[in-house]
N, C-alpha and C positions, 0 to 999 in steps of 0.2 A: 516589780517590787511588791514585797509584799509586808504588810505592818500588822503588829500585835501590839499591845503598851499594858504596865502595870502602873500603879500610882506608889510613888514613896513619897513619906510625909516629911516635910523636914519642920517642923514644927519644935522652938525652942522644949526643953526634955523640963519638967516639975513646973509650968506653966499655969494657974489654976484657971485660967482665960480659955485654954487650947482647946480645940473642936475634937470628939473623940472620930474618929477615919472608921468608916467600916471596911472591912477587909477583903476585895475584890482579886480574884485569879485573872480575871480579864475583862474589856470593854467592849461594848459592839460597834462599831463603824458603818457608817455609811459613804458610801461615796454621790457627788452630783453627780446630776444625770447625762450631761454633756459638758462641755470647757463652759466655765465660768455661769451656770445656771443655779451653782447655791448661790449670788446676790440677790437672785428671783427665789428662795427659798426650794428650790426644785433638786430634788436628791431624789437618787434611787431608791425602790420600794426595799422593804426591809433591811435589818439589820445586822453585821454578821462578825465574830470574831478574828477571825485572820481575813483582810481584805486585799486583794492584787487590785495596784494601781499603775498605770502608767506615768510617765515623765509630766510634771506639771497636773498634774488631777486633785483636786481639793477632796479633804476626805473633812469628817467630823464623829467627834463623840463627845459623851455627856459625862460628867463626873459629878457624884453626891457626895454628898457631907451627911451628920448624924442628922434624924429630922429635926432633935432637940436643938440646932444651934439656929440661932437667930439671924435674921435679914441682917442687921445692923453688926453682929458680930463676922458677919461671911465680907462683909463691905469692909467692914476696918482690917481684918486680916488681909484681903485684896489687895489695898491701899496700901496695906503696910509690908508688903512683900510675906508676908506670914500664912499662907495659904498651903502651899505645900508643891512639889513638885510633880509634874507627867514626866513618866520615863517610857519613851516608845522606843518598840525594837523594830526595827525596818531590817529586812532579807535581802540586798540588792544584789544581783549576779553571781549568789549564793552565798555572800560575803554577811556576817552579823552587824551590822551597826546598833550603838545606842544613841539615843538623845535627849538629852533633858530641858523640860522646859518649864520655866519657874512659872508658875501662877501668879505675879505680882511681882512688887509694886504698878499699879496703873496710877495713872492722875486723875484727877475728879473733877 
């Protein structure tokens, strides 16, 4: 398998509260280092945009916001499901899939 992802913002449109997105072509991934060693924090060295993973491999990437937005504004937008979407595209057995995953709501 192999994964890439973009970020689309689904941020209500004329908002004056909304976080400006800066605009990324891709993120970098790391994969753990063996089954189940990111609870230990233990991931592979470096970082890379298209990552091949096998069946069950946890993988991880970082997503920013503008520097201007605030702790307190990133937390109520989380909470309030207003953060914005990951949209990862996985390659399986040549086949495209997309996925989206919403950034929020969590509970506090």
């Amino acid at each position: 398998m192999k994964v890439g992802s973009k970020l689309r913002c689904d941020l209500p449109d004329g908002n004056e509260d909304d976080i400006e997105q800066r605009p990324q072509d891709h993120y970098l991934w790391q994969i753990e280092e063996r089954p189940n060693s990111w609870e230990n924090l233990e991931w592979r060295s470096g970082e890379i945009s298209e990552i091949t993973a096998g069946p069950g491999a946890t993988l991880r990437t970082y997503i920013g916001v503008h520097d201007q937005a605030t702790d307190q504004g990133v937390r109520r937008r989380l909470v309030q499901g207003r953060l914005g979407t990951l949209v990862v595209i996985f390659t399986i057995d040549g086949q495209v899939v997309e996925r989206r995953i919403s950034l929020g709501p969590i509970r506090t």
